[in-house]
C-alpha positions in Angstrom: 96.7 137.9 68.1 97.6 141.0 69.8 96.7 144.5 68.3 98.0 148.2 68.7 96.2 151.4 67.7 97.8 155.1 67.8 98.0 158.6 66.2 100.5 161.6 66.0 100.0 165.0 65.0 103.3 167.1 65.2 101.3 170.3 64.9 99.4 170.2 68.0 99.1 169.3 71.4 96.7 166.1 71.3 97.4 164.5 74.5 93.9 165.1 75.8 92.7 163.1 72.8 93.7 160.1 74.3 89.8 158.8 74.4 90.0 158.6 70.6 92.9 155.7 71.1 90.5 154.3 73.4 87.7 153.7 71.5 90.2 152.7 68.6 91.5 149.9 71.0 88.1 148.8 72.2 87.1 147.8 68.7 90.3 145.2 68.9 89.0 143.7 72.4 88.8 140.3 70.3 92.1 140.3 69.4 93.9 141.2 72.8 91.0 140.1 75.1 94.1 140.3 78.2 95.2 143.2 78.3 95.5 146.9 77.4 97.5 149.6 77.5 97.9 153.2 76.4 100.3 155.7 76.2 99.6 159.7 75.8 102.2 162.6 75.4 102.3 166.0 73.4 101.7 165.0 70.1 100.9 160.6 70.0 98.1 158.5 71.5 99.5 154.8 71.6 97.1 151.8 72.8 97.7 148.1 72.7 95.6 144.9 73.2 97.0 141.7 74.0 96.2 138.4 73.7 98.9 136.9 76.6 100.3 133.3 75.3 104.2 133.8 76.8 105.9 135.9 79.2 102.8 137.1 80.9 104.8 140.2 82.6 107.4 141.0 80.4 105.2 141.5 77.7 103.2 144.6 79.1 103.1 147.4 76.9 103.5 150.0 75.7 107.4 149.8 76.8 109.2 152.8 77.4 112.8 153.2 77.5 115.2 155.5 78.7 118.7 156.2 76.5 120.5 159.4 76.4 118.4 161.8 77.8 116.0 160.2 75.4 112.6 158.3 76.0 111.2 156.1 73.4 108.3 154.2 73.1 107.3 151.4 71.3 103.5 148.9 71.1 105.0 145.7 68.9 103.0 143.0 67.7 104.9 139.7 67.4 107.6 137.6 68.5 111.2 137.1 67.7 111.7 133.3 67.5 115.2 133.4 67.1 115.5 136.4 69.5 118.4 134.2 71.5 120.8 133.2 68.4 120.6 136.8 67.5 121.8 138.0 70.9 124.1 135.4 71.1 125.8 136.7 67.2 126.0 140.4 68.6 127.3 139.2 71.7 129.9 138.0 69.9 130.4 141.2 68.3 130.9 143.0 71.7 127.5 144.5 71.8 126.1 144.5 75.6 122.5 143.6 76.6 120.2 145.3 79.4 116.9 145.3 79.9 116.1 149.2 79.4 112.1 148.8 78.5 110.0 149.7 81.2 106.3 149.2 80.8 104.3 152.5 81.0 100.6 152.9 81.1 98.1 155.5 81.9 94.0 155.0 82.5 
């Protein structure tokens, strides 16, 4: 079972507290013995540890996206099982997939 870790503070700049997600995430290493990840930026501290079982590279996180002049970022535990009927219904209702997410990661 994967794990994620994080913290926001809109009030201050907190992106040098990026140990403190660290240490968080290092106290999950059983959960997410694969991998880990962490992202940092004004004002959140994101990590993730994952335990890989599918889609070893797709999986990386945390993802980052680019829409509208826009970045978001997202660590997700979990799996859609019925990921492709649910594409397949908006599909059907004109919506248009691409793959967006990007995985971004700092040391």
């Amino acid at each position: 079972m994967c794990g994620f870790v994080g913290f926001a503070n809109l009030k201050r700049d907190i992106s040098k507290d990026i140990h403190i997600v660290k240490d968080m995430n290092l106290k999950l290493r059983k959960r997410g013995p694969d991998e880990e990840g962490y992202f940092t930026d004004t004002n959140i501290n994101l990590g993730h540890r994952r335990l890989i079982i599918i889609d070893a590279e797709n999986g990386k996180q945390p993802m980052s996206a680019r829409y509208n002049n826009t970045t978001y970022t997202i660590v997700y535990n979990g799996q859609i099982y019925n990921k492709d009927e649910i594409k397949e219904e908006l599909q059907d209702l004109g919506y248009e997939f691409k793959r967006i997410f990007r995985y971004r990661s700092i040391t």
